[in-house]
Each structure stands twice: as structure tokens, then as C-alpha cells.
C-alpha positions as semicolon CSV with decimal commas, in nm:
position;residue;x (nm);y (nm);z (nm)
1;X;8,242;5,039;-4,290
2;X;8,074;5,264;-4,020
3;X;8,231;5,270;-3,660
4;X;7,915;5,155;-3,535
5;X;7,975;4,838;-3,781
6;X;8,283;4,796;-3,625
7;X;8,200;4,781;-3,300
8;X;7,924;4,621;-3,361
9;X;8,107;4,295;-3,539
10;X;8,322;4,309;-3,226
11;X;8,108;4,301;-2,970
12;X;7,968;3,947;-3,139
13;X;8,236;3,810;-3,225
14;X;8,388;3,862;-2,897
15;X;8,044;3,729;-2,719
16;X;8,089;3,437;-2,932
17;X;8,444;3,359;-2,840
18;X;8,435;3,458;-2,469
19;X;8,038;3,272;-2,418
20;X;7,969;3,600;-2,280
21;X;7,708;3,925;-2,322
22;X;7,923;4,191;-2,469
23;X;7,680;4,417;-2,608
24;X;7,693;4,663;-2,433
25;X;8,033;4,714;-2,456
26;X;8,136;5,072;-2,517
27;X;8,506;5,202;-2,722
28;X;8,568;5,299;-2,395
29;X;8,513;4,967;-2,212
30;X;8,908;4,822;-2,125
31;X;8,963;4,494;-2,274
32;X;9,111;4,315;-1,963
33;X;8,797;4,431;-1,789
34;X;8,579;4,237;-2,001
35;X;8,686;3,928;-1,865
36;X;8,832;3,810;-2,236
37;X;9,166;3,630;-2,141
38;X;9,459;3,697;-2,398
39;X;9,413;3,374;-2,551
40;X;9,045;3,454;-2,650
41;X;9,126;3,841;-2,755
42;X;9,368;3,644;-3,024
43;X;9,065;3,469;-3,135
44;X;8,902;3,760;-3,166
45;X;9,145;3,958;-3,363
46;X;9,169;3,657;-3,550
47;X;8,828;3,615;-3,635
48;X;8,813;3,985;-3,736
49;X;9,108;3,926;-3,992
50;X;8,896;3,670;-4,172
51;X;8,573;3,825;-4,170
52;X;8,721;4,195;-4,262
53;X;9,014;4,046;-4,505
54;X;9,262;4,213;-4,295
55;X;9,604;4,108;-4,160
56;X;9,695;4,290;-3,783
57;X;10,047;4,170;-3,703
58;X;10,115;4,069;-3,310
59;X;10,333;4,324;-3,252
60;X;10,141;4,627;-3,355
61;X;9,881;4,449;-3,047
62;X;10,155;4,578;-2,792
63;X;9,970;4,859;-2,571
64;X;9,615;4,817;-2,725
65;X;9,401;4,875;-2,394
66;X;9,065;4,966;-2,504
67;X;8,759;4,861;-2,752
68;X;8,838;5,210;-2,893
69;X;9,215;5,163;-2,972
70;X;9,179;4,822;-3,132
71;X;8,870;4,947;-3,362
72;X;9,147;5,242;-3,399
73;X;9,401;4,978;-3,534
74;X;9,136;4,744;-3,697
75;X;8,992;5,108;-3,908
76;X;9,351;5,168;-3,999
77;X;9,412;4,813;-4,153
78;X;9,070;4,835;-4,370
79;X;9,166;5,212;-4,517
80;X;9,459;5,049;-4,631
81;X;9,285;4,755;-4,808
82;X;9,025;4,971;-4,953
């Protein structure tokens, strides 16, 4: 899966959940500035574990800031499935 797939599948899913245009959303864009409370970004992350088949424990979520560093930890978790 491309990084453009990626971000793609989270800017949707994260639209979805937050009832909010997110596509425009950039790696770059800071996750508390997208107005996504921390309840919703666990839906999110959630939703991206079913869909990708992936399992992201809580505590590797500590210091994730940006779009960029969460595709960064969502990449890692699919190399290791594949």
C-alpha cells in the first residue's frame, strides 16, 4: 500500500468519524489542529486496525503529533504483517 493510499484511507475515515472535511489534510497537518478530539482519533486508529488488519497498541500512540508520524507508525505495523 502506497503512502498516498494511506493517507488517503485516513483522511476518510477521519472525515467520517469527526463529521468533518479532512481532505485536504496534509502528513504535515498536526492532529490536535484538526479539531479531532482524542476520543475520535481512537476511533480512527481503530477503524484503521480493522480495515488494514493491523493491531497499534495505546502506548506506542504516546508522542504521535502529526498525520505524518501516525501513517509512520500505521506503515510500520503493515510491513510487519506483510
Amino acid at each position: 500500500m502506497t503512502r498516498a493510499e494511506l493517507l488517503q484511507i485516513f483522511r476518510s475515515t477521519a472525515s467520517e468519524i469527526a463529521e468533518k472535511d479532512l481532505s485536504a489534510v496534509d502528513e504535515s497537518g498536526a492532529i490536535a489542529e484538526l479539531g479531532i478530539d482524542s476520543l475520535e482519533l481512537l476511533e480512527v486508529i481503530g477503524s484503521l486496525e480493522r480495515d488494514l488488519d493491523i493491531r497499534v497498541p495505546d502506548d506506542q500512540l504516546v508522542g504521535i503529533q502529526t498525520v505524518g508520524q501516525l501513517l509512520n507508525l500505521v506503515s510500520t505495523k503493515l510491513a510487519k504483517v506483510g
